[in-house]
C-alpha positions in Angstrom: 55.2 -37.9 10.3 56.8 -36.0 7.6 55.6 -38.7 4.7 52.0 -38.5 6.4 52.0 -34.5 6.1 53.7 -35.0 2.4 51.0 -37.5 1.5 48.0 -35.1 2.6 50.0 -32.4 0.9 49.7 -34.4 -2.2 46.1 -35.3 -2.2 45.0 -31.9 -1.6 46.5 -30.5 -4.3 45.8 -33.3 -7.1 42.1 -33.2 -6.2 42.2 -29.6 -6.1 43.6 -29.4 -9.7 41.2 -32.0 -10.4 37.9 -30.4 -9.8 39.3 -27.3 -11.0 39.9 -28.7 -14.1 36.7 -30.6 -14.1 34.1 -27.9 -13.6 36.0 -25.4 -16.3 36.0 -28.4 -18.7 32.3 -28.6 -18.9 31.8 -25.3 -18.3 33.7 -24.0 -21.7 32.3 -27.0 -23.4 28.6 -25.8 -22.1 29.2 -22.3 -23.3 31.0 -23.2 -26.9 28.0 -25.5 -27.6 25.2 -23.0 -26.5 26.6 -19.8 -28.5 27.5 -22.2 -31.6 24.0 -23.2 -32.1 22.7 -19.6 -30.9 24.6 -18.0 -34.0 24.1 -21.0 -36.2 20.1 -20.6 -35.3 20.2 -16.6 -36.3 22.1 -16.8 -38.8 20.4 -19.3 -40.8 17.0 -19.5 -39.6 16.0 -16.7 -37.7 16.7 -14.1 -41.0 14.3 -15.6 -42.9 11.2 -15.5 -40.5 11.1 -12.3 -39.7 9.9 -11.1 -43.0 7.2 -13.3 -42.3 4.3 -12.8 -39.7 5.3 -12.4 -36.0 3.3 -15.9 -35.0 5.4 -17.6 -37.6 9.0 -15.8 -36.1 7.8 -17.4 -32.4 7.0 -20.5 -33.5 10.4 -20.8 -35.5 11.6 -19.7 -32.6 10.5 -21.9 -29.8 11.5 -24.9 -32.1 14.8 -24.0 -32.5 15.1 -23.4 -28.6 14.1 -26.7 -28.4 16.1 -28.0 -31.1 19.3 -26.7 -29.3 18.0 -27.8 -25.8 18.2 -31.6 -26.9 21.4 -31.7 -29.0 22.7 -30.0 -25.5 21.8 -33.0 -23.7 22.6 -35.4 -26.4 26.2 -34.0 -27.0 26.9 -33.3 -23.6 30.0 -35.4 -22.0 28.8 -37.8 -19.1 32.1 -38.8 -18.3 34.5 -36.7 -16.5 37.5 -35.7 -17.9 41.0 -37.7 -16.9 42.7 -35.8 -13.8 46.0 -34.5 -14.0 48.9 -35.1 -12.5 50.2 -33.4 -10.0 52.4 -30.8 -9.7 56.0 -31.3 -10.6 57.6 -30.5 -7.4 55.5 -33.3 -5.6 57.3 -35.5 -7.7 61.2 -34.3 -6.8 60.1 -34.3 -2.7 59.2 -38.2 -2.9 62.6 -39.2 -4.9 64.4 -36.9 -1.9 62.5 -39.3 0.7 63.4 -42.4 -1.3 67.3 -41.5 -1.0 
């Protein structure tokens, strides 16, 4: 009974570090990727067109929205990250059930 409730213990808690782990992984890498090419954009392309007619500025603009909507998708990661392990203590209650 006591291995059964140790062995729940431990799979609640490495899948919990798991998909925490997971969803701030592509979450940082979502948000570093977006303001990257937001700057990168402004900096570099958006200066220039807006000495030039306000047609011209959207246009330049809606292209470059576009430009950073596919090289999201194409540089996005499909496969999760690896999980990790789980919490040292887990580890030092099973070699205490082994002895």
């Amino acid at each position: 009974m006591l291995l059964l409730l140790l062995l729940l213990y431990c799979y609640y808690y490495y899948y919990y570090y798991y998909y925490y782990y997971y969803y701030y992984y592509y979450y940082f890498y979502y948000y570093y990727y977006y303001y990257y090419f937001y700057y990168y954009y402004h900096y570099y392309y958006r200066l220039p067109t807006i000495l030039t007619t306000t047609t011209t500025t959207y246009y330049y603009y809606y292209y470059y929205l576009l430009l950073l909507l596919l090289l999201l998708l194409y540089y996005y990661p499909t496969t999760p990250p690896p999980p990790p392990p789980p919490p040292h203590h887990v580890y030092y209650y099973l070699l205490l059930l082994l002895h």
